[in-house]
ChimeraX commands (.cxc) that place a marker at each C-alpha (Angstrom):
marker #1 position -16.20,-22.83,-75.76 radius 0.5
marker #1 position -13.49,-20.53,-74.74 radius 0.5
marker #1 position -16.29,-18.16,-73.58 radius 0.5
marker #1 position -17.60,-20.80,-71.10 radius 0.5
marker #1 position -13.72,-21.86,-69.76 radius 0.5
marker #1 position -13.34,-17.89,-69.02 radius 0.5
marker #1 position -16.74,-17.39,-67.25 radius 0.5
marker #1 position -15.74,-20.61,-65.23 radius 0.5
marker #1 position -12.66,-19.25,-64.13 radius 0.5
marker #1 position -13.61,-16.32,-63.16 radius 0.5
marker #1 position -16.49,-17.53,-61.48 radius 0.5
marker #1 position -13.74,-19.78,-58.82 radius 0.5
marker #1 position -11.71,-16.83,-58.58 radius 0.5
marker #1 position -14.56,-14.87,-57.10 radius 0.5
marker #1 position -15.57,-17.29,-54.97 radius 0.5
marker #1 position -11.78,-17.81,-53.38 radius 0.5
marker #1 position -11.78,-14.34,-53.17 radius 0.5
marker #1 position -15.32,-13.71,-51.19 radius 0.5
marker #1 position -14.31,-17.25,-48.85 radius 0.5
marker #1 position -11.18,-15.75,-48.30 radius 0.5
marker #1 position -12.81,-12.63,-47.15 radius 0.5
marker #1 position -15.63,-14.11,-44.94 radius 0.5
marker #1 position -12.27,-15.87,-42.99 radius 0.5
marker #1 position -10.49,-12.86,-42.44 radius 0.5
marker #1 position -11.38,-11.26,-38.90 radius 0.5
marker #1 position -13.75,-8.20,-38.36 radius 0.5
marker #1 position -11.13,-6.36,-36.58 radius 0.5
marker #1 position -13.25,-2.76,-37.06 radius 0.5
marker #1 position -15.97,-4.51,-34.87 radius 0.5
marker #1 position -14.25,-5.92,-32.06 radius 0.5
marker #1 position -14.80,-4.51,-28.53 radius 0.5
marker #1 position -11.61,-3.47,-26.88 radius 0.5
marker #1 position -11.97,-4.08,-23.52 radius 0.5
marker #1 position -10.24,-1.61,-20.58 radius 0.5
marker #1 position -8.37,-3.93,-17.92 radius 0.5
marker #1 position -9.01,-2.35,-14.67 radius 0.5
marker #1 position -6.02,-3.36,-12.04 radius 0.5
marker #1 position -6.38,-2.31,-8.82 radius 0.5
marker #1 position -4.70,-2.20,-4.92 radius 0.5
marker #1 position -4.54,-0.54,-1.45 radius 0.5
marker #1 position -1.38,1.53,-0.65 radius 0.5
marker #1 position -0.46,0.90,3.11 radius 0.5
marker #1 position -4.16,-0.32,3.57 radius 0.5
marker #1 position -4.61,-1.05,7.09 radius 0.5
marker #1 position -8.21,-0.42,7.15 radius 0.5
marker #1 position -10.91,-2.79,8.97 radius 0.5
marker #1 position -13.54,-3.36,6.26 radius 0.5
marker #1 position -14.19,-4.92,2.79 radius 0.5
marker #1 position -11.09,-5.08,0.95 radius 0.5
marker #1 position -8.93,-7.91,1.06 radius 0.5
marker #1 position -5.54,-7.17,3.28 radius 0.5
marker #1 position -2.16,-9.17,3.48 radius 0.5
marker #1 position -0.40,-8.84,7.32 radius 0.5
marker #1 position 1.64,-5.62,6.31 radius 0.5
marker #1 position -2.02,-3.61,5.41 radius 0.5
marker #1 position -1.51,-4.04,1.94 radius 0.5
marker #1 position -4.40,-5.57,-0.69 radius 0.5
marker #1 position -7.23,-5.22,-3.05 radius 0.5
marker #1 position -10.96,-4.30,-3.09 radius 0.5
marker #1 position -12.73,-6.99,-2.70 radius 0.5
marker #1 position -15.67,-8.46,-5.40 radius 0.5
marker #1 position -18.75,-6.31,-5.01 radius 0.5
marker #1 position -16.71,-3.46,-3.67 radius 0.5
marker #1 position -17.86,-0.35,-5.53 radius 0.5
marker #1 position -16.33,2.83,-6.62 radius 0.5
marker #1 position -16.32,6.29,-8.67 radius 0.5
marker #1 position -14.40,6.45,-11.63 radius 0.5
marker #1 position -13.36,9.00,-14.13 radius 0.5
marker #1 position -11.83,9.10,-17.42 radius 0.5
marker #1 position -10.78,12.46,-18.48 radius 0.5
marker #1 position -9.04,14.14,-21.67 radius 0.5
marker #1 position -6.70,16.94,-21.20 radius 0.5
marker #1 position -9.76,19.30,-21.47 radius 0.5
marker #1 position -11.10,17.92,-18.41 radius 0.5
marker #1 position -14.11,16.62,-19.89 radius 0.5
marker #1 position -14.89,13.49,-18.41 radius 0.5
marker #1 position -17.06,10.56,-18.10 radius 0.5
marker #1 position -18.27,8.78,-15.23 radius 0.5
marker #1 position -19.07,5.48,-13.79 radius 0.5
marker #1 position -19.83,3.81,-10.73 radius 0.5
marker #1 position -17.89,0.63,-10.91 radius 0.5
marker #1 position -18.04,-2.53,-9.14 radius 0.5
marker #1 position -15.49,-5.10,-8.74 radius 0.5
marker #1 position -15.73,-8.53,-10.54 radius 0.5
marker #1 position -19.02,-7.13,-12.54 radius 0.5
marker #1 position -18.52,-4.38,-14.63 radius 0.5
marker #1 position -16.73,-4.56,-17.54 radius 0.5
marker #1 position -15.57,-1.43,-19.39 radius 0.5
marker #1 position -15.16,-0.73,-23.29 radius 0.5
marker #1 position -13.28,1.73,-24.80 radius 0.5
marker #1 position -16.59,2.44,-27.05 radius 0.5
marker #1 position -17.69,3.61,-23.96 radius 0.5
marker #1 position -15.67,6.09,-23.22 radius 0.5
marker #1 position -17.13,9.13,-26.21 radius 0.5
marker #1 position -14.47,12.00,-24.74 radius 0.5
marker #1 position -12.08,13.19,-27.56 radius 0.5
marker #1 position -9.00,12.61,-26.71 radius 0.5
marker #1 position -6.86,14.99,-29.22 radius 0.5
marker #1 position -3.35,13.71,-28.11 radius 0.5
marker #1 position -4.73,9.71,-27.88 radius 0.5
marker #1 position -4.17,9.92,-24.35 radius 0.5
marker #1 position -6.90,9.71,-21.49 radius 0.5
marker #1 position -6.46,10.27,-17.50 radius 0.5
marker #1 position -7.91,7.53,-15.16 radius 0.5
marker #1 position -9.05,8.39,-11.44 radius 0.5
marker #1 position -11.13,6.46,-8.93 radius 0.5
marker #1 position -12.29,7.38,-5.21 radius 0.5
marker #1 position -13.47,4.29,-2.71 radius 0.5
marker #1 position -16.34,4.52,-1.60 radius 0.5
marker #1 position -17.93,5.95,-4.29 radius 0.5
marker #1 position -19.25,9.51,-4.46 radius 0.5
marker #1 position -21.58,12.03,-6.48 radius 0.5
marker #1 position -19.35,13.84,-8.69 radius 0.5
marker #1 position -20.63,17.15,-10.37 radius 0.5
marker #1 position -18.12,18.87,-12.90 radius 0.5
marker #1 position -15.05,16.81,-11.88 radius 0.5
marker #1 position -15.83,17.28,-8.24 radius 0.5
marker #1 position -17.14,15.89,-4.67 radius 0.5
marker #1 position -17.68,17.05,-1.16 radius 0.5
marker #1 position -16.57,14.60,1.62 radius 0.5
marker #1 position -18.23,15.15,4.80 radius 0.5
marker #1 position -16.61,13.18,8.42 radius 0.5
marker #1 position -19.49,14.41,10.38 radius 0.5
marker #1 position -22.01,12.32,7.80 radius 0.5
marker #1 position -19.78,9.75,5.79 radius 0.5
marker #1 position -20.21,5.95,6.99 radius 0.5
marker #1 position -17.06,5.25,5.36 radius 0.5
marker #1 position -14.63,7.63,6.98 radius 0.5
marker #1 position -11.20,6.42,5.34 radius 0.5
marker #1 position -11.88,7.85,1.99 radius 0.5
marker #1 position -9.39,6.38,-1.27 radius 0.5
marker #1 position -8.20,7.98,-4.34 radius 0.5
marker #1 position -6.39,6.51,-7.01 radius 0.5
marker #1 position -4.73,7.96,-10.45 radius 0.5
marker #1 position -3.46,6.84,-13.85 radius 0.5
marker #1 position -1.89,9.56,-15.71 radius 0.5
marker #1 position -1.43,9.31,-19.98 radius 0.5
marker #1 position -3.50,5.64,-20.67 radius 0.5
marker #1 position -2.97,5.42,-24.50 radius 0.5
marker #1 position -6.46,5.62,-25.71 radius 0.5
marker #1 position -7.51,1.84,-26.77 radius 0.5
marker #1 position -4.35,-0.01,-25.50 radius 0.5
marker #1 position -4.88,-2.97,-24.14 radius 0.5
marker #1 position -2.54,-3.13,-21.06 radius 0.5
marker #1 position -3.95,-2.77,-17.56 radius 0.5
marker #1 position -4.43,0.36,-16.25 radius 0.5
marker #1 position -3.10,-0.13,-12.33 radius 0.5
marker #1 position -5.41,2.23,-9.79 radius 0.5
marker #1 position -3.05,2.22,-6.63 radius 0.5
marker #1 position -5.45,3.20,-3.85 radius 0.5
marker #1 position -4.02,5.79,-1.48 radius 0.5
marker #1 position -5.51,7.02,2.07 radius 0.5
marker #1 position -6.78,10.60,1.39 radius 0.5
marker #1 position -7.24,11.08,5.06 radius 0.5
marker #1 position -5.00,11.30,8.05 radius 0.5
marker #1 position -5.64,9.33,11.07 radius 0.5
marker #1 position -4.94,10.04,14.58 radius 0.5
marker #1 position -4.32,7.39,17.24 radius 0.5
marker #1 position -3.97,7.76,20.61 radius 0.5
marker #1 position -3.03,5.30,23.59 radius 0.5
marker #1 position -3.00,6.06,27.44 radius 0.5
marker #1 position -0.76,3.96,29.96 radius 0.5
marker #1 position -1.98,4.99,33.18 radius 0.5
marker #1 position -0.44,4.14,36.65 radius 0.5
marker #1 position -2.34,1.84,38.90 radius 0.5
marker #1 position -5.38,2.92,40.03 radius 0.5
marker #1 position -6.27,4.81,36.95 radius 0.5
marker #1 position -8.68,2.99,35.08 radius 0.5
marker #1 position -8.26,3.97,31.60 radius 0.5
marker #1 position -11.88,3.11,30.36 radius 0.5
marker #1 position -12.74,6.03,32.05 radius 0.5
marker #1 position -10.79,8.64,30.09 radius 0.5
marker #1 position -12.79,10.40,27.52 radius 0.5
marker #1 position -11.04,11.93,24.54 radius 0.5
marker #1 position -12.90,14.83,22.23 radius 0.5
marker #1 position -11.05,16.03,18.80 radius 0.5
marker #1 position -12.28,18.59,17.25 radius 0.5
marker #1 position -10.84,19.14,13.18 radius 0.5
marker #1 position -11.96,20.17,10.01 radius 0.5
marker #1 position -14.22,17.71,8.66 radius 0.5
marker #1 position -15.20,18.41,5.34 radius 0.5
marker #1 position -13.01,19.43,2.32 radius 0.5
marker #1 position -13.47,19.14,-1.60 radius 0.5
marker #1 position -11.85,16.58,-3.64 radius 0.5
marker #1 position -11.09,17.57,-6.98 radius 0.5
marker #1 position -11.44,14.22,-9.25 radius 0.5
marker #1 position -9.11,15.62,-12.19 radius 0.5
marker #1 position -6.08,15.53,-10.56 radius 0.5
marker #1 position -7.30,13.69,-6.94 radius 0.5
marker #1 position -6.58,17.02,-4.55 radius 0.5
marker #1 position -8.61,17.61,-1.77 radius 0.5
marker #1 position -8.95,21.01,-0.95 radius 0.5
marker #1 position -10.17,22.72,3.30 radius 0.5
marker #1 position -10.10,26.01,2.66 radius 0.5
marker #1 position -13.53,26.83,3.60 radius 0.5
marker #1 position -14.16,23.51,5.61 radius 0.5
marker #1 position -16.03,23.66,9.03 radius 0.5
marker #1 position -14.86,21.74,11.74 radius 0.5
marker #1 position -17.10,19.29,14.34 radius 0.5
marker #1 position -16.71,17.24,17.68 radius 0.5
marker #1 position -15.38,13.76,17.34 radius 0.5
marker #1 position -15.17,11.60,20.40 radius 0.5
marker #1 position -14.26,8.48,22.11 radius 0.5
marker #1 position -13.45,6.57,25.15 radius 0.5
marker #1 position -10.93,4.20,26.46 radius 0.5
marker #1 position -7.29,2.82,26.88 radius 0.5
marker #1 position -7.19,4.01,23.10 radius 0.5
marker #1 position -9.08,6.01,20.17 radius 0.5
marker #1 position -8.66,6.89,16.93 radius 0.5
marker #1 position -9.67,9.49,14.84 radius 0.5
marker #1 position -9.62,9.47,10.71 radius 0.5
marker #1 position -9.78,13.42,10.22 radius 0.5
marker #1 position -9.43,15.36,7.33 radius 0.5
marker #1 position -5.55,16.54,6.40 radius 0.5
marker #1 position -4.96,20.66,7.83 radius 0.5
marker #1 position -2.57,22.55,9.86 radius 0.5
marker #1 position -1.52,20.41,13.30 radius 0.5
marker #1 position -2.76,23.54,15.17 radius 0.5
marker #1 position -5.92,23.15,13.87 radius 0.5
marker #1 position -6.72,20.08,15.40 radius 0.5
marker #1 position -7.47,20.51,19.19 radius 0.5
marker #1 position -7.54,17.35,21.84 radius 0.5
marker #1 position -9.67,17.48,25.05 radius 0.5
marker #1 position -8.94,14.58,27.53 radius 0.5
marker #1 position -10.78,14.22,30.43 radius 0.5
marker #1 position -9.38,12.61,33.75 radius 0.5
marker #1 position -12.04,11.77,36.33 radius 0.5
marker #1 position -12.74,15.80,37.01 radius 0.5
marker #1 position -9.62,16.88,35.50 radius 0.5
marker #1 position -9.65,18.05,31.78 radius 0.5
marker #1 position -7.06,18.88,29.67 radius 0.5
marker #1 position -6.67,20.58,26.50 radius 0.5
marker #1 position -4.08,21.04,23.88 radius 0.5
marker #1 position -3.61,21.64,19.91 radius 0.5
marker #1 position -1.70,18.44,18.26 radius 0.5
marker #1 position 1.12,20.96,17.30 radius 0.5
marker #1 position 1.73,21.48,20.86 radius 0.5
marker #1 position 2.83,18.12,21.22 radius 0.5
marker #1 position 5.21,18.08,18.24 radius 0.5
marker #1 position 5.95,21.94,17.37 radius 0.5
marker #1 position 8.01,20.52,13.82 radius 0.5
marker #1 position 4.97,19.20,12.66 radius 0.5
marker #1 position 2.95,22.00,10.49 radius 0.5
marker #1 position 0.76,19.73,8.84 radius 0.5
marker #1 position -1.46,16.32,9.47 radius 0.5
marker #1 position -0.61,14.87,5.86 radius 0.5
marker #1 position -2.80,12.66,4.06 radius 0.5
marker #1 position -2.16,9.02,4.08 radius 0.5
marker #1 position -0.21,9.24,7.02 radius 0.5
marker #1 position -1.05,8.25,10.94 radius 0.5
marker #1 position 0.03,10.28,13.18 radius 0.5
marker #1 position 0.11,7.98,17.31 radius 0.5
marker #1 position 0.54,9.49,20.50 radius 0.5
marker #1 position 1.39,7.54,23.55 radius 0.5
marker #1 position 0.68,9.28,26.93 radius 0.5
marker #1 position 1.35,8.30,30.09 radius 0.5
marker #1 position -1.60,9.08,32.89 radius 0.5
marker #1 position 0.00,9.95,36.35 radius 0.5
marker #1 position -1.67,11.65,39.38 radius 0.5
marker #1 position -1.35,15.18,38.75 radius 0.5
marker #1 position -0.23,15.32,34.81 radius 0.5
marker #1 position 0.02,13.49,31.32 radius 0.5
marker #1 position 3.18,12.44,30.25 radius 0.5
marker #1 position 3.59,12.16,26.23 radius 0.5
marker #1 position 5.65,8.74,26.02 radius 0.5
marker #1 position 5.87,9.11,22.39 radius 0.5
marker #1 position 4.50,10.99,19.47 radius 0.5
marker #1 position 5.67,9.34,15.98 radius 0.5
marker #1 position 3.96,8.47,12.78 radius 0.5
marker #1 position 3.38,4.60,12.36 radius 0.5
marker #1 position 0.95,2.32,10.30 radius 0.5
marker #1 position 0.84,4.55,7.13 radius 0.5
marker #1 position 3.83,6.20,6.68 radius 0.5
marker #1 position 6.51,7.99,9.07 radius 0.5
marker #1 position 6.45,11.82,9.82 radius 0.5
marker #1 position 8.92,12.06,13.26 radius 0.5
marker #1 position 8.80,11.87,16.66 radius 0.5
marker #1 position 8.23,13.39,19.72 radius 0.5
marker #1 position 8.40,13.57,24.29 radius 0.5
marker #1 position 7.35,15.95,26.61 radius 0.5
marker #1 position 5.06,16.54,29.44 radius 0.5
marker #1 position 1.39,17.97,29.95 radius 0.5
marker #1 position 0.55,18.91,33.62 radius 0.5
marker #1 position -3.20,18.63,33.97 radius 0.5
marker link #1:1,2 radius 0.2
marker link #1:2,3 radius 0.2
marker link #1:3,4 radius 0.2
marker link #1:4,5 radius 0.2
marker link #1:5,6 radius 0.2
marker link #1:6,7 radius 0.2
marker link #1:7,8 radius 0.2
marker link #1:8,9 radius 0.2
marker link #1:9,10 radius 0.2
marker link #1:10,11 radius 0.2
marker link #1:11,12 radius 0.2
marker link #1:12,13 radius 0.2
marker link #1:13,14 radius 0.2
marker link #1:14,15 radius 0.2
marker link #1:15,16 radius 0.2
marker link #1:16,17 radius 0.2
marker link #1:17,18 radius 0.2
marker link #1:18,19 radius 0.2
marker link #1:19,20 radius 0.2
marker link #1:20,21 radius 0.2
marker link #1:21,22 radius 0.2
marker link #1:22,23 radius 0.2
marker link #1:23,24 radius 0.2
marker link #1:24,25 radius 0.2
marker link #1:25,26 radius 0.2
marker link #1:26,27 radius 0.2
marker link #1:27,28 radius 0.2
marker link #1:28,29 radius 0.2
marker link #1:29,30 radius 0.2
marker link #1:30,31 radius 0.2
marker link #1:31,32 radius 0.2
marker link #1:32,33 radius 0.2
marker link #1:33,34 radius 0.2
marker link #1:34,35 radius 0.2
marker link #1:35,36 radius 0.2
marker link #1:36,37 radius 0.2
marker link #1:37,38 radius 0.2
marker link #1:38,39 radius 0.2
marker link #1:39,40 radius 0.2
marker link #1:40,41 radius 0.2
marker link #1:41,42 radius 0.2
marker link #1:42,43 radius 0.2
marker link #1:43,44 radius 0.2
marker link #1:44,45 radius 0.2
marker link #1:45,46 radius 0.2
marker link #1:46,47 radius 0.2
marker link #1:47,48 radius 0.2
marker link #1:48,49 radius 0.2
marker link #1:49,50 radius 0.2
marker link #1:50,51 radius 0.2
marker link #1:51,52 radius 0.2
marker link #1:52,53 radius 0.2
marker link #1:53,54 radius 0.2
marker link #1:54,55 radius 0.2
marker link #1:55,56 radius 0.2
marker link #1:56,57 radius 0.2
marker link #1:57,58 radius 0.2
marker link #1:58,59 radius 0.2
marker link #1:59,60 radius 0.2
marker link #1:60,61 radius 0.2
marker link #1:61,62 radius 0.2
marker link #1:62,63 radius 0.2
marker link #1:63,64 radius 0.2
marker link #1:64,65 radius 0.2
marker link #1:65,66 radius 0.2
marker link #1:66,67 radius 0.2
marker link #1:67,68 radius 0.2
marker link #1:68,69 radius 0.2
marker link #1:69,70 radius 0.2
marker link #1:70,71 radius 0.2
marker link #1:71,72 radius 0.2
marker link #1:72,73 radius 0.2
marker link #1:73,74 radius 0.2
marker link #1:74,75 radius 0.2
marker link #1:75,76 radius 0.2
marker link #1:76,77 radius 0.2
marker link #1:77,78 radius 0.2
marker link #1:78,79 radius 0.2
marker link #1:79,80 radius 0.2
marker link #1:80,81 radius 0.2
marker link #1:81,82 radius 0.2
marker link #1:82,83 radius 0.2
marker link #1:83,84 radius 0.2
marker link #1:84,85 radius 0.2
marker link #1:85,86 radius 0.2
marker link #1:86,87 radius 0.2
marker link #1:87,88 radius 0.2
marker link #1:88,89 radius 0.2
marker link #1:89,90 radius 0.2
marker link #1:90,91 radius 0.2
marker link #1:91,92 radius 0.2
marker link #1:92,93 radius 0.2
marker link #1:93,94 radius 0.2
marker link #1:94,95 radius 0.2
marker link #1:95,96 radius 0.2
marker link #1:96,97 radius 0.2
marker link #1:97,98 radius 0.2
marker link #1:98,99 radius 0.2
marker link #1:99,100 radius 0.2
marker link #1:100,101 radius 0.2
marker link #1:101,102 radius 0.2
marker link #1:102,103 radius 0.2
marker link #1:103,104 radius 0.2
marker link #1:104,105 radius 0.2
marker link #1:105,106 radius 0.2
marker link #1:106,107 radius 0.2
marker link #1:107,108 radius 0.2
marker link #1:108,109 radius 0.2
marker link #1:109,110 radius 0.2
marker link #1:110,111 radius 0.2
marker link #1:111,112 radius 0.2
marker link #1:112,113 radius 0.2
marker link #1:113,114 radius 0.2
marker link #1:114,115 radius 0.2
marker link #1:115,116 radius 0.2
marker link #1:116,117 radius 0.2
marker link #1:117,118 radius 0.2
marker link #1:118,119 radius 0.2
marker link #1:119,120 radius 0.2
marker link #1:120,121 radius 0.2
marker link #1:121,122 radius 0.2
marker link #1:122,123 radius 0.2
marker link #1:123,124 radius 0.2
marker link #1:124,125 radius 0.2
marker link #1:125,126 radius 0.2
marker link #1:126,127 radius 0.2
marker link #1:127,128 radius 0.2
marker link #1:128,129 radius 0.2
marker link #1:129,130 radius 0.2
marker link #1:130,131 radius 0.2
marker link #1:131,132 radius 0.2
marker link #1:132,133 radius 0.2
marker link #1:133,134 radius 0.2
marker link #1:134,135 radius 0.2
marker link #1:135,136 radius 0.2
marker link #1:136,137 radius 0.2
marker link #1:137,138 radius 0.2
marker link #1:138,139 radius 0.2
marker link #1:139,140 radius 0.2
marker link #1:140,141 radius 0.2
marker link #1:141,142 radius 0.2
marker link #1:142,143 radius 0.2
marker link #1:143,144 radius 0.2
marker link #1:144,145 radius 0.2
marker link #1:145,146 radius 0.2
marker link #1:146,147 radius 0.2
marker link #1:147,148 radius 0.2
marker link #1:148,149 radius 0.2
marker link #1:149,150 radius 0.2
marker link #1:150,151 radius 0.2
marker link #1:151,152 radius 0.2
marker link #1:152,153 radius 0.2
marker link #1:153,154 radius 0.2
marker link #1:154,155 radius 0.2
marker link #1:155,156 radius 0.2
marker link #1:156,157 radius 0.2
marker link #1:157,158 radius 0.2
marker link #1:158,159 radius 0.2
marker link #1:159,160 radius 0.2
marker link #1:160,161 radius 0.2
marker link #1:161,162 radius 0.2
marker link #1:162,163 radius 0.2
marker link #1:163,164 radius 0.2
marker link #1:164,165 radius 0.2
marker link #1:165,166 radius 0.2
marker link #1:166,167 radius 0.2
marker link #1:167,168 radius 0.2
marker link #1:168,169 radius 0.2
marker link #1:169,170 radius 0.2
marker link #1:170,171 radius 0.2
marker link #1:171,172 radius 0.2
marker link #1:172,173 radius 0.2
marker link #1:173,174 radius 0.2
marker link #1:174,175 radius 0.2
marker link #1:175,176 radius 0.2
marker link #1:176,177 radius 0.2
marker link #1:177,178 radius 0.2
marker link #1:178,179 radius 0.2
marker link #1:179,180 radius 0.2
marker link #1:180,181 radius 0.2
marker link #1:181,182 radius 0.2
marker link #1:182,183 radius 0.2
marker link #1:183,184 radius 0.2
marker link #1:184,185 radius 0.2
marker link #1:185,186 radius 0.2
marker link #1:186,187 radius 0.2
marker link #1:187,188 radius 0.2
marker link #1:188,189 radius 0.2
marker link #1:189,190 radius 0.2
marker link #1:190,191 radius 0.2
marker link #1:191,192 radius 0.2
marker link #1:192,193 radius 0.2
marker link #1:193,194 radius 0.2
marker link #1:194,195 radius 0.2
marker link #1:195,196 radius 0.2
marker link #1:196,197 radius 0.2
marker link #1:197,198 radius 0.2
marker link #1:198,199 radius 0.2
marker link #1:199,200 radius 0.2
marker link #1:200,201 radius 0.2
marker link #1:201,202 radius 0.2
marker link #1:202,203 radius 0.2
marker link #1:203,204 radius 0.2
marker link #1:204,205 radius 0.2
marker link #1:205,206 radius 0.2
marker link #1:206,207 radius 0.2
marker link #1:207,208 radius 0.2
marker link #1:208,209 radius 0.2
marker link #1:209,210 radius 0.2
marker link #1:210,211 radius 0.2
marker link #1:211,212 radius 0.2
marker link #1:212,213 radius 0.2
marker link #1:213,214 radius 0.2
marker link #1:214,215 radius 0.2
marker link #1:215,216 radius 0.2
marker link #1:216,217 radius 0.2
marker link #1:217,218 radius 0.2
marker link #1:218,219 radius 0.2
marker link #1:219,220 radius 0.2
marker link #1:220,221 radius 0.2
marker link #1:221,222 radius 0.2
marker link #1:222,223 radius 0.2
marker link #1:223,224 radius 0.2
marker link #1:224,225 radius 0.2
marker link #1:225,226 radius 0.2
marker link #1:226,227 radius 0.2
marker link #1:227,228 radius 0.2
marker link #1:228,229 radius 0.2
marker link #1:229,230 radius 0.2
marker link #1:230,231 radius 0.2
marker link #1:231,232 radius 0.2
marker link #1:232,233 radius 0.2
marker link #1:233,234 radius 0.2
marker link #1:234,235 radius 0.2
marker link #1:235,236 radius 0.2
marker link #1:236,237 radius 0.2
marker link #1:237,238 radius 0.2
marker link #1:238,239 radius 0.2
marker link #1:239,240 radius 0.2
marker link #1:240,241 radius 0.2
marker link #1:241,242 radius 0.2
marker link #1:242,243 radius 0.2
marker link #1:243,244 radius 0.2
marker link #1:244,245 radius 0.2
marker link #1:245,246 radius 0.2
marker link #1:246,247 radius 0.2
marker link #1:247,248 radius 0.2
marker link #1:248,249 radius 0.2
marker link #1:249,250 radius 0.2
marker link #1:250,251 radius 0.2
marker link #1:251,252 radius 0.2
marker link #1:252,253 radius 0.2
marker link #1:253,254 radius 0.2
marker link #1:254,255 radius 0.2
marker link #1:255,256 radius 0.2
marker link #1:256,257 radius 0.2
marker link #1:257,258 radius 0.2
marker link #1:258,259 radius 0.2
marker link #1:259,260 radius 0.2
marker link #1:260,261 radius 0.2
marker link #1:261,262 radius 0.2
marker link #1:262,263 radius 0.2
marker link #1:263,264 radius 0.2
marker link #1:264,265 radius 0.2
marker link #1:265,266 radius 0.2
marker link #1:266,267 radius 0.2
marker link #1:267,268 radius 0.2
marker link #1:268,269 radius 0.2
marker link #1:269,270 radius 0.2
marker link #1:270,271 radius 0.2
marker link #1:271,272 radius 0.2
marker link #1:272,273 radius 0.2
marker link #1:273,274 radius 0.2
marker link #1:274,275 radius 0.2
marker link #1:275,276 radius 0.2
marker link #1:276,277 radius 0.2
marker link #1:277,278 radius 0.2
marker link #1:278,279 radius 0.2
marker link #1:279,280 radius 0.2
marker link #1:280,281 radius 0.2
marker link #1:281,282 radius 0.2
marker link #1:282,283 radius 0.2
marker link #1:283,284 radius 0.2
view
């Protein structure tokens, strides 16, 4: 009898003991999702993402672009990612990460990237205004989001005329001729022009804009023709203090079109971020 009150009890005590089990979460087996946050950095650009009245917003749904998640190795994986569908895993990430940390980086639009890396073309890109984004030391697994701040990687040149009556300013033509292609290393989000070539980019009117890629200010030559008159000049002409076209900034030129010469009203940096200002005169 006391056999039978022993083999009972244990019997209940192993089947708490499995029901308790079966109730207690899989934890091993759950999918850790990666929370993707991202936004545009001074963002006054004229297509898909979604922009507040100082420039500023977020890619929009369906918006798609590169990213990388690399160890301190610099061994990497890659995906082409599209807002409001893809959803990332950390299973999915197979780099080892010895120190438990990983580096995020993304580029808008997105772009081939072979060993870390991707040339950007002007001359051949539909998107012109190209945007990289960083996250430095995301602990491997955590669930926080990791924030992508989207910064211009280009520089963009604007240029206005005022002309005095009888000029029609429709008429003017304006040529720029820059560097146009340059590397962009995805590791650390550098774009490098060493070897870049440089092409012919044009337009007409009261006033143009150029997005070019960021060099030397003397590198970057302006040709404006006036009726028969034409003009030309290096950008560093107009503002000697100004080595370098920076990335993410805007460098805009007001000149004034008089008979006989171009006045420069102003030459500051405005939109993006501020570099200085400038005056002067060009007799044409």
């Amino acid at each position: 009898m006391k056999k039978i009150y022993y083999l009972l009890f244990a019997t209940v005590l192993t089947g708490i003991g499995a029901c308790n089990k079966s109730n207690e979460p899989a934890t091993d087996n759950i999918e850790k999702k990666i929370n993707l946050s991202t936004s545009i950095i001074n963002a006054e650009i004229a297509k898909s993402p979604v922009l507040d009245e100082e420039g500023k917003g977020n890619l929009s749904n369906g918006d798609i672009f590169s990213l990388v998640v690399a160890n301190a190795d610099n061994k990497y994986n890659s995906f082409d990612f599209t807002v409001g569908t893809t959803q990332l895993y950390w299973k999915d990430i197979d780099i080892a990460a010895s120190n438990g940390k990983v580096n995020f980086s993304a580029c808008y639009p997105k772009q081939n990237i072979t060993e870390g890396k991707f040339s950007f073309n002007l001359s051949t890109s539909e998107e012109k205004d190209l945007l990289l984004a960083t996250a430095k030391d995301v602990t491997v697994e955590s669930e926080n989001p990791v924030s992508l701040s989207f910064r211009h990687a280009m520089h963009r040149l604007k240029i206005k005329f005022n002309a005095e009556s009888g000029i029609d300013t429709k008429e003017i033509q304006t040529k720029c001729t820059a560097k146009s292609t340059c590397s962009v290393n995805m590791m650390d989000c550098s774009n490098d022009a060493t070897n870049a070539s440089s092409a012919d980019f044009t337009g007409s009117g009261e006033e143009v804009e150029f997005i070019i890629i960021p060099q030397k200010a003397s590198d970057v030559t302006l040709e404006i023709t006036v009726g028969k008159t034409v003009k030309t000049f290096t950008v560093n002409s107009i503002k000697p203090e100004i080595n370098e076209l920076e990335e993410g900034k805007q460098l805009y030129i007001e000149l004034s079109v008089k008979e006989g010469k171009i006045e420069i009203d102003d030459a500051t940096i405005k939109g993006w971020e501020s570099q200085g200002t400038a005056s002067g005169e060009i007799i044409i």
